[in-house]
C-alpha positions in Angstrom: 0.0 0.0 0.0 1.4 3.1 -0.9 1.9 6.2 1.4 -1.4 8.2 0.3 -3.5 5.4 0.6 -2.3 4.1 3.7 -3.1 7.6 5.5 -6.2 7.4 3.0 -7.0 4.3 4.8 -6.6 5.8 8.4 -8.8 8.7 7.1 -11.5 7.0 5.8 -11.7 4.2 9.2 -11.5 7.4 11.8 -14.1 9.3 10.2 -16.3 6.1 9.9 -15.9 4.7 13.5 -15.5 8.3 15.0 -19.1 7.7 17.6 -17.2 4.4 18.8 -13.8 6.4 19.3 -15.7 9.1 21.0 -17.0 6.5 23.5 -14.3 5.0 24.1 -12.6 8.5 25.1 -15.8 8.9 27.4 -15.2 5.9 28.9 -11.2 6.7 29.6 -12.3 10.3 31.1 -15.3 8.0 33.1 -12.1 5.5 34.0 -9.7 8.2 35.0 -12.1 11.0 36.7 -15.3 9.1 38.0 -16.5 12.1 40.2 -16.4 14.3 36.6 -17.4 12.0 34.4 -19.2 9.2 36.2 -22.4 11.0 36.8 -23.2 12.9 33.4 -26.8 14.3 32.7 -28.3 13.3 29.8 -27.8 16.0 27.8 -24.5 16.7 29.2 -23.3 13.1 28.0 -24.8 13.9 24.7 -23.0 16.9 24.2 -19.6 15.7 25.0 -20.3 12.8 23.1 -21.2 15.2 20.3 -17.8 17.3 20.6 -15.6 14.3 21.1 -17.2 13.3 17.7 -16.1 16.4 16.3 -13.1 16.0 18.0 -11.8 12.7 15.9 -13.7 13.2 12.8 -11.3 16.5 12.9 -8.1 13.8 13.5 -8.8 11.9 10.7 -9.7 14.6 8.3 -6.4 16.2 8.7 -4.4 12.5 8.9 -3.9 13.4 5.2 -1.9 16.3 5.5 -4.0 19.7 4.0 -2.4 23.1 3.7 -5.0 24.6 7.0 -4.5 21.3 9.2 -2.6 22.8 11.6 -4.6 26.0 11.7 -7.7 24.0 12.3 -6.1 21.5 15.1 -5.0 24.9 16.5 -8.4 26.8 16.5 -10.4 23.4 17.7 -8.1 23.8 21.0 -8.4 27.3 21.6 -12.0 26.6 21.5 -11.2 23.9 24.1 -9.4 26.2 25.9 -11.9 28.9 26.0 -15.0 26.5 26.9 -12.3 25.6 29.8 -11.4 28.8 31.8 -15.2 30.2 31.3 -15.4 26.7 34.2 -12.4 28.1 35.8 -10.8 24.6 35.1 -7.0 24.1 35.9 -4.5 23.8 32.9 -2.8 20.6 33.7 -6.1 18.6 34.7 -7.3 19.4 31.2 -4.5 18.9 29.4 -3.8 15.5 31.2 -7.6 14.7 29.4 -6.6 15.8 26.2 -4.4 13.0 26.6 -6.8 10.4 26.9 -8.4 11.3 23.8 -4.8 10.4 21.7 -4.7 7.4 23.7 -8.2 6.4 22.6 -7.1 7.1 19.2 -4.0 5.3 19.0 -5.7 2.7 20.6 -7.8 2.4 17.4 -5.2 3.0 14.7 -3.4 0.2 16.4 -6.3 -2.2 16.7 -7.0 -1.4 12.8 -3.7 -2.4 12.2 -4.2 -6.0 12.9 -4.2 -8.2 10.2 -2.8 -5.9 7.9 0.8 -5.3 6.1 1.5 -2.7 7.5 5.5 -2.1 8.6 6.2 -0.6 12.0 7.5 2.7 10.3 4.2 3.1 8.5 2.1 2.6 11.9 4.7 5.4 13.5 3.9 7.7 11.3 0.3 7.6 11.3 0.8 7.7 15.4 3.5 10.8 14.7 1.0 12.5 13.0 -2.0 12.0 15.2 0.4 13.3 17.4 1.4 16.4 15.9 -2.0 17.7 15.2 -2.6 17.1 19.3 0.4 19.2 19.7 -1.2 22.3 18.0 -4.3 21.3 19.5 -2.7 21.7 22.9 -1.2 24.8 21.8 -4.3 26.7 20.6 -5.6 25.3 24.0 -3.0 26.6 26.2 -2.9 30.0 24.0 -7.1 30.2 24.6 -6.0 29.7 28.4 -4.2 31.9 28.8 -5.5 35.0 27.1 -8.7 34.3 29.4 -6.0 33.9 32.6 -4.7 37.8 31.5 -7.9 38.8 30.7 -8.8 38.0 34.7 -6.1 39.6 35.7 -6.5 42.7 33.8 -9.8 42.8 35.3 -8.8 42.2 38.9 -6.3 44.8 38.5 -8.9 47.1 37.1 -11.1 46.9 40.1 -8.3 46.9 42.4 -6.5 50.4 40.6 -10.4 51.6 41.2 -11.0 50.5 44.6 -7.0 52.1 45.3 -8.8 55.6 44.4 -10.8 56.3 47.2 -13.0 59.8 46.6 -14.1 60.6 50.6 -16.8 63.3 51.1 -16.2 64.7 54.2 -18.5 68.0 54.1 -21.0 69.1 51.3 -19.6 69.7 48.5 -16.4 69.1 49.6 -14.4 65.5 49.2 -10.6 64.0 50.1 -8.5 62.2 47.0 -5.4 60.8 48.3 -2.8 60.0 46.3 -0.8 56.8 47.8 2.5 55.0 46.2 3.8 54.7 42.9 1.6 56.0 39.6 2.3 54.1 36.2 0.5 55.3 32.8 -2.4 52.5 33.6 -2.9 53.6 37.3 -3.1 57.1 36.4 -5.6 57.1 33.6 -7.8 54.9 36.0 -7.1 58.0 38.9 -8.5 60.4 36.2 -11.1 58.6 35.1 -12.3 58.0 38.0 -12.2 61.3 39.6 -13.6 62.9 37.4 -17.2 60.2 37.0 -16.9 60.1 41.0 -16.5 63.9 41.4 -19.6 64.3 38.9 -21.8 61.9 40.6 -21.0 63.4 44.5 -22.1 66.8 43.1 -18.6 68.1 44.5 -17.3 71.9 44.0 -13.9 71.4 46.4 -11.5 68.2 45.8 -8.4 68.0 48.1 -5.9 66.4 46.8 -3.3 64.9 49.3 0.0 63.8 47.8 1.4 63.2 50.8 1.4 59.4 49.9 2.9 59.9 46.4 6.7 57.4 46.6 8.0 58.4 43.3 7.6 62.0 41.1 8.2 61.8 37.7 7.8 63.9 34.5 4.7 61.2 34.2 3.2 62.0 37.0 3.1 65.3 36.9 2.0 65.0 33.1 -1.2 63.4 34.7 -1.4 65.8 37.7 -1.7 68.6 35.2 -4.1 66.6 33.3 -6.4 66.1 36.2 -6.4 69.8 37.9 -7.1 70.4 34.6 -10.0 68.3 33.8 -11.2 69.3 37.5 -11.0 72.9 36.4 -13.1 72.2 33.1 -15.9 70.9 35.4 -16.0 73.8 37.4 -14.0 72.0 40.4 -11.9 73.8 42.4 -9.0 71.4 43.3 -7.1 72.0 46.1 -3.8 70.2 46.8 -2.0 69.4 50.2 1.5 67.6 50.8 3.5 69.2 48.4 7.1 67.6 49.2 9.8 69.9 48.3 10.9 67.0 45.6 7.5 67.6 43.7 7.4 71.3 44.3 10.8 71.4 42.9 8.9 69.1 40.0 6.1 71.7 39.6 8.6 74.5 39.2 10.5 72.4 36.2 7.5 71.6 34.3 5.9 74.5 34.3 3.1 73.4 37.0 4.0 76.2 39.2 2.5 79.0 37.2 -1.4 77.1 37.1 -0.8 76.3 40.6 -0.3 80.0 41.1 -3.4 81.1 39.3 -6.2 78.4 39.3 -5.2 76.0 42.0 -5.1 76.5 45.9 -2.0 74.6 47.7 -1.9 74.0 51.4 1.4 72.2 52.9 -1.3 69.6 55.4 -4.4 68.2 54.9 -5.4 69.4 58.1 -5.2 73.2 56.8 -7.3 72.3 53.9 -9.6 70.9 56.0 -9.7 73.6 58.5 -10.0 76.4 55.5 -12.7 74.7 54.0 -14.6 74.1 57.4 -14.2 77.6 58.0 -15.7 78.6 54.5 -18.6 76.5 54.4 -20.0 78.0 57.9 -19.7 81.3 56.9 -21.7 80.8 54.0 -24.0 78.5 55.9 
């Protein structure tokens, strides 16, 4: 038999027994994870039985080597992959599932083999290239993984960079912003953002700003300072800021910050004067 027929062959016995391949992979995972597997709802076992289908009628399609068969082993495991973390599964459990479903698979090629004239070489490399495609299959699996692993993580460190900007009414119309540790590009867009939606929402004409907290001042952080007493100002806020270190005064001088600090914005060295000023404002008017 030549080479094209013999993977031909494979193809062609894959695709016909595929249900009783996806059994037997059922009844591996059943073997192997009883508490999973042992149990299944009917619909449940129908539609795994129903992927798994899928599943080796895509291996023997792509047994005979096509120009998009490692695309398409690659896309069916990110597709794994995805289904996988929306269950907040664990990477090596199903990976150590994916293989059971070669093993069912080899199990067949080999039992199709019996019989037959095949050489050992020839059986290798129908078992090398069930093998291969599992590889990409793994890989579009793990890549699926972990995009939805960062994607988690970008969104815990969303909430977190929200919950770390803390808007605290303290009188009407008057609330605290404290600025604490380090400021990257991400953190401080979140600060504005944020400020600005809160500050909105609390119906707020006096934000102190406290920097008293800031660790490191940079020509980015003050970019963003500006940007916000700025944004503040085009709302009709009057920001007020406290803790001026002589590091980020010196900062304000060399970037030109000084000058609107001067004219638009009120500076107080505490947050207690702040306080105390504003206090004293608000009962005079009251």
């Amino acid at each position: 038999m030549t080479q094209s027929n013999y993977y031909s062959f494979f193809q062609a016995q894959l695709q016909a027994h595929s249900s009783s391949v996806a059994s037997d992979i059922l009844h591996l995972l059943e073997k192997h994870y009883p508490k999973e597997y042992g149990g299944l709802e009917d619909k449940e076992h129908e539609e795994l039985i129903t992927f798994l289908n899928k599943l080796v009628n895509m291996i023997g399609e792509n047994i005979v080597e096509k120009g998009d068969s490692i695309q398409r082993a690659t896309d069916l495991g990110e597709r794994i992959g995805e289904k996988v973390s929306q269950r907040d599964g664990v990477l090596s459990d199903y990976i150590s599932k994916l293989s059971l479903y070669k093993e069912a698979i080899w199990t067949f090629v080999e039992n199709q083999t019996r019989g037959r004239n095949e050489s050992f070489k020839q059986l290798m490399e129908i078992v090398n290239r069930i093998d291969l495609l599992f590889n990409y299959i793994v890989h579009g699996f793990t890549l699926a993984f972990s995009k939805a692993e960062q994607r988690k993580v970008n969104d815990y460190e969303e909430k977190y960079l929200k919950l770390s900007t803390p808007i605290v009414p303290i009188m009407d119309h008057v609330a605290i912003l404290p600025i604490i540790g380090e400021i990257d590009e991400k953190r401080a867009n979140v600060i504005i953002e944020e400020t600005l939606r809160e500050s909105n929402e609390l119906d707020i004409d006096w934000l102190v700003i406290d920097l008293s907290g800031v660790y490191k001042v940079d020509d980015l952080f003050m970019s963003h300072l500006e940007k916000l007493l700025t944004s503040l100002e085009i709302l009709g806020l009057k920001p007020i800021l406290t803790g001026m270190r002589p590091d980020l005064s010196m900062r304000a001088v060399q970037m030109g910050l000084v000058s609107k600090t001067k004219e638009d914005v009120t500076t107080k060295a505490t947050l207690k004067q702040a306080v105390s000023m504003l206090y004293n404002q608000t009962t005079k008017l009251s």
